[in-house]
N, C-alpha and C positions, 0 to 999 in steps of 0.2 A: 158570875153566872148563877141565877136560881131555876133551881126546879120546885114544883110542891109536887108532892107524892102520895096519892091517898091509896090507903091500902085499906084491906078487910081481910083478916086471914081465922078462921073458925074451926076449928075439930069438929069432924063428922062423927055422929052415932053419941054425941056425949050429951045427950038431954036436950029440952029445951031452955035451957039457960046457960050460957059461955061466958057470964061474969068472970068467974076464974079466971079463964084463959086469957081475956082483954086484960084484967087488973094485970098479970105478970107478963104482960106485952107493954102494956103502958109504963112497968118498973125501968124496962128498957130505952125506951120514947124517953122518959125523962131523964135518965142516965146520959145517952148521949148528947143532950144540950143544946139539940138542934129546936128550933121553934114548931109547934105543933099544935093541932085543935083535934080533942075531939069529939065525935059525934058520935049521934047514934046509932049511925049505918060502918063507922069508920073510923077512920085515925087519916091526917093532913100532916105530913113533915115538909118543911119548907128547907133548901140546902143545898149540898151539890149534890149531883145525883148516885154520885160512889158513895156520900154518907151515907143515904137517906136507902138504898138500896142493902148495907151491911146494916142498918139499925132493923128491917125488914126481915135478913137472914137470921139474926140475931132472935127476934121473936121466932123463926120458924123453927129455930134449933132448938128453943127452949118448949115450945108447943110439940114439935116431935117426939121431945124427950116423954110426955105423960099418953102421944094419941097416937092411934092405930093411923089414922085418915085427917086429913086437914085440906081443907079448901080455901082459897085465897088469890083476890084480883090484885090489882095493882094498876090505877091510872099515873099516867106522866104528864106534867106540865111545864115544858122549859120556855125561857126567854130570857134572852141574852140581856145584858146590861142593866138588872132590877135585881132590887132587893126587897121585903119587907113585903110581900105578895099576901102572904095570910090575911093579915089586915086589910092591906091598899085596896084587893079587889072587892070586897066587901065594902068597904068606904067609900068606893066610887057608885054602887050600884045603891047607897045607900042616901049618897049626895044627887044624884041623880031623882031619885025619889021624894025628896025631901024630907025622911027623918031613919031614924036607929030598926033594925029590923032585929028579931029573933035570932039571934046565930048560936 
């Protein structure tokens, strides 16, 4: 069973730039080994959902640790019997299309 999990999770009041805070969010994202994309608005973990929900915690414990305030959503995406979702769904919307989009 895969879920993808996009989250965005940001410290309030700390400028207008949160590079910091993503770069030692992402040290995590990659640590756990789970598959991942990400964007501009975000971070995509594709996994089971207790992974990809403790690799989540994991940045908030480490974002807690420097910020007064932190905001942060969290989309879920489950379905049963699939693997490899980061890719496939884009694949298909890009086969559908006839070529390679921006991602």
């Amino acid at each position: 069973m895969s879920s993808l999990v996009e989250f965005t999770m940001a410290p309030l009041g700390a400028g207008s730039s949160v590079s910091e805070y993503v770069a030692g969010s992402l040290e995590i994202v990659e640590a756990s080994g789970l598959p991942y994309q990400l964007h501009a608005m975000g971070t995509i973990l594709e996994g089971d959902l207790s992974e990809c929900l403790e690799v989540i915690r994991k940045c908030y414990d480490r974002m807690s640790d420097k910020c007064e305030r932190i905001s942060c959503s969290i989309k879920i995406d489950f379905r049963k019997n699939s693997s490899d979702r980061l890719t496939a769904k884009v694949a298909s919307v890009e086969n559908r299309i006839g070529h390679n989009l921006k991602t």
